[in-house]
Every structure is written in C-alpha cells, then in structure tokens.
N, C-alpha and C positions, 0 to 999 in steps of 0.2 A: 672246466668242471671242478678241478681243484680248489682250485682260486676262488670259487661260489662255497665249495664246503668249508673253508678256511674261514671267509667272512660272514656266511648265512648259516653253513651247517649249526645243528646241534648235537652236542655230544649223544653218543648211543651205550648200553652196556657195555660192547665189545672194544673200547675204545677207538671207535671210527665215530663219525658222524654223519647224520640223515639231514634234509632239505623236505623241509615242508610248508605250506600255503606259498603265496607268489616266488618264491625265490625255486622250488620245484616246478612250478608250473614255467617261467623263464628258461629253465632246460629243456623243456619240450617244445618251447618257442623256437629256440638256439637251432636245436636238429629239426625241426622241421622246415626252416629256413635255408638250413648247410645241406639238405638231401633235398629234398620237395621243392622245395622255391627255386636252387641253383638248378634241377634238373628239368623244370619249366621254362625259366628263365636263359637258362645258358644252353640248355641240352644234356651239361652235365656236370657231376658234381666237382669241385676243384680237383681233387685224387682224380678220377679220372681225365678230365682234361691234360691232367700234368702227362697223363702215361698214355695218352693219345685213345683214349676209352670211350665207349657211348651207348647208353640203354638203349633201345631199339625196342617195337614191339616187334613178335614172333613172328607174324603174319607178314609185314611187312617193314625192311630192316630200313628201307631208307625213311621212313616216316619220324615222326618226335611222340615221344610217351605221352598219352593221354594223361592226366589231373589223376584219376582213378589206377591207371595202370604205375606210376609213378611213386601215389600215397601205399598200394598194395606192398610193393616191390620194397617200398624202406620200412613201413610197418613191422616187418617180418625182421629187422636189422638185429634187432634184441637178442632174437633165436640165432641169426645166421650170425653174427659177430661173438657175441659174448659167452664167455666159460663155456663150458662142453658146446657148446652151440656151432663153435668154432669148428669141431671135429668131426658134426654131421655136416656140414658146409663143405668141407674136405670131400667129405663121401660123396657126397651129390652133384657135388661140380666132377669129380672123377667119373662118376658111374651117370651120369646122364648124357644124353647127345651132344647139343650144345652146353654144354661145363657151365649147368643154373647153379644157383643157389635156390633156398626153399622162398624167398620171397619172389625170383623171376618166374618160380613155377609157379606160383600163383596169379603172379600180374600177367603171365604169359608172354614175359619178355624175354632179352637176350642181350648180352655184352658185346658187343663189338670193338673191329682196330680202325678208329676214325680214320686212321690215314692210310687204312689200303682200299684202296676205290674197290677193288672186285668183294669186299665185304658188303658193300651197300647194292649190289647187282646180284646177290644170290640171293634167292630164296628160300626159306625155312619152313 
C-alpha cells in the first residue's frame, strides 16, 4: 500500500498522500483477492493458514464459507481492523460466545483451529 501511495499517491494538505481513479480502485482489487478470493479458493486466508485458522460457517463448522458469507465477514474488516475499530473487535471477540468479530456476526461465521479435529465435530 505504501509503495502504491509513493508511486500513485497525490500529495494531500496534511502532508500524506490519497489514491484516486485506477490506482485506488487496484487496492480494492488487492484485498479483495488476499481475503475473498484466498478464502474461496484456499479456505483460508494466508495469516490464517500460517497459524492453522479456518472461517467456518456457524451452523455448520465442517463446511467452507459460502461467496456471500466470506464477502460479508471481510467487508466488515475496515471496522473490525482499523483505528478504534480495533478496540471494539477486542470487546466482542471477548464478550461473545464464540470470540467474533463484528464482520463473523454478520456472516454468521466462526474461526476455527484447523488442526484440532474435534473443532470440526462440534456443533455451534
């Protein structure tokens, strides 16, 4: 993202720089491909893989995220990752059952530990 504001950004009042027409739209291609597409495609996104992780829907844990349940769940990343966003993401993985964030409670999903079999045997 750097590297895109360095070469594309334009300068802003505050001394930072904004991304606008293709080279903005190219960022929203980037994550949509590293969250959505990996979690289609692979099941799950590289960070997860690495730390043995796996979106699940709620219903049923051994199953793979539906197209819809997948876009809902990163959609929401903005909120659940970035600046304060960060610290209600905190709150609600603490204070819910299964430890969501605000985009799994929307998709109606849940995080799982790929590698303990009796995660994909429970029911939620």
């Amino acid at each position: 993202m750097r590297v895109m504001m360095y070469f594309y950004g334009e300068p802003d009042d505050e001394d930072g720089y904004f991304l606008n027409g293709l080279p903005a739209l190219s960022v929203i291609v980037v994550w949509f491909m590293f969250t959505v597409g990996l979690e289609q495609s692979m099941g799950a996104t590289i960070a997860n893989k690495v730390l043995n992780l796996r979106p699940a829907p709620k219903s049923d844990v051994r199953s793979v995220l539906t197209f819809g349940q997948s876009l809902k769940r990163d959609l929401l990343d903005m909120i659940d990752l970035w600046g304060l966003g960060g610290i209600y993401s905190i709150i609600l993985i603490k204070n819910t059952e299964y430890n969501q964030r605000l985009g799994d409670l929307w998709a109606k999903t849940v995080v799982i530990d790929a590698s303990d079999p009796e995660q994909g045997l429970q029911h939620h």
